[in-house]
N, C-alpha and C positions, 0 to 999 in steps of 0.2 A: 583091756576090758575093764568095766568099771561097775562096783557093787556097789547098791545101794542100799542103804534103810530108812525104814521110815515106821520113827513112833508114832499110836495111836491108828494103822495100818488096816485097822479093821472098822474106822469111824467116816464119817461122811467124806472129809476132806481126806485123809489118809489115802484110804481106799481110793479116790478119784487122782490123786497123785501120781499112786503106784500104776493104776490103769495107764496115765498118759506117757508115764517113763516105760512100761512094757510098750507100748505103741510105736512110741518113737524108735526104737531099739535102739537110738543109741544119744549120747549128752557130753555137751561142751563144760567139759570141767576146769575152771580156773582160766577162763582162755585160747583152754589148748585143744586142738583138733577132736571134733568129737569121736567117740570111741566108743563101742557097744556096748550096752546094760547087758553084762551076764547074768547079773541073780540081784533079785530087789528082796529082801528080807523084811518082813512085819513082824511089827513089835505090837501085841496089844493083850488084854484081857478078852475080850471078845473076839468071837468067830469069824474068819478070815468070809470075804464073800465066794462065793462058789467060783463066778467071773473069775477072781485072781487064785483062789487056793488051784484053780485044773492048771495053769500055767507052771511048766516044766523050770521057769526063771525064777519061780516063787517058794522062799523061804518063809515059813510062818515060825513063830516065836511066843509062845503065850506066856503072858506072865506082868507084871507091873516094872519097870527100870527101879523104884524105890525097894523091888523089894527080889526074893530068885525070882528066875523065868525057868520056864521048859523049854523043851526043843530039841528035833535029832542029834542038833550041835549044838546046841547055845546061841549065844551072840558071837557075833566074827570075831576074831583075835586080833587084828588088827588096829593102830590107831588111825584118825580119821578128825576130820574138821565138819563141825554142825551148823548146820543153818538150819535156823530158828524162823517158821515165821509168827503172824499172830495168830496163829491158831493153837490149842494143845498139839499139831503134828507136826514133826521137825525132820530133817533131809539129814542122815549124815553121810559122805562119800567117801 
């Protein structure tokens, strides 16, 4: 199973991200046979859209990375490799 995040999760591009990795249900990581999106987690100051906040896969995260976050949990514990694109929203897996 594979978890995702995605900072800025509540902004135009974020949000349209998370929508298409819940869609797909599942993603080719690093090559290797795809594997299903268990929980896509957002990271942002702003309010998750209704669209992703009803979805059971979705972790919302409020708060800035520069600075705490809230959240039932936190941010994963886990380490992880980021892809950066050119937006403010970034993928980490």
């Amino acid at each position: 199973m594979v978890q995702v995040v995605v900072t800025g999760g509540a902004g135009f591009l974020g949000s349209r991200l998370a929508g298409e990795l819940l869609a797909a249900g599942s993603l080719e990581v690093a090559g290797r046979p795809a594997r299903p999106v268990s929980q896509v987690t957002l990271i942002d100051r702003a309010p998750v859209p209704p669209r992703l906040a009803g979805d059971g896969r979705v972790r919302v995260v409020r708060g800035d990375l520069a600075g705490p976050v809230s959240g039932r949990n936190g941010l994963p514990g886990s380490a992880c490799s980021r892809i950066r694109t050119s937006t403010p929203s970034s993928v980490c897996i």
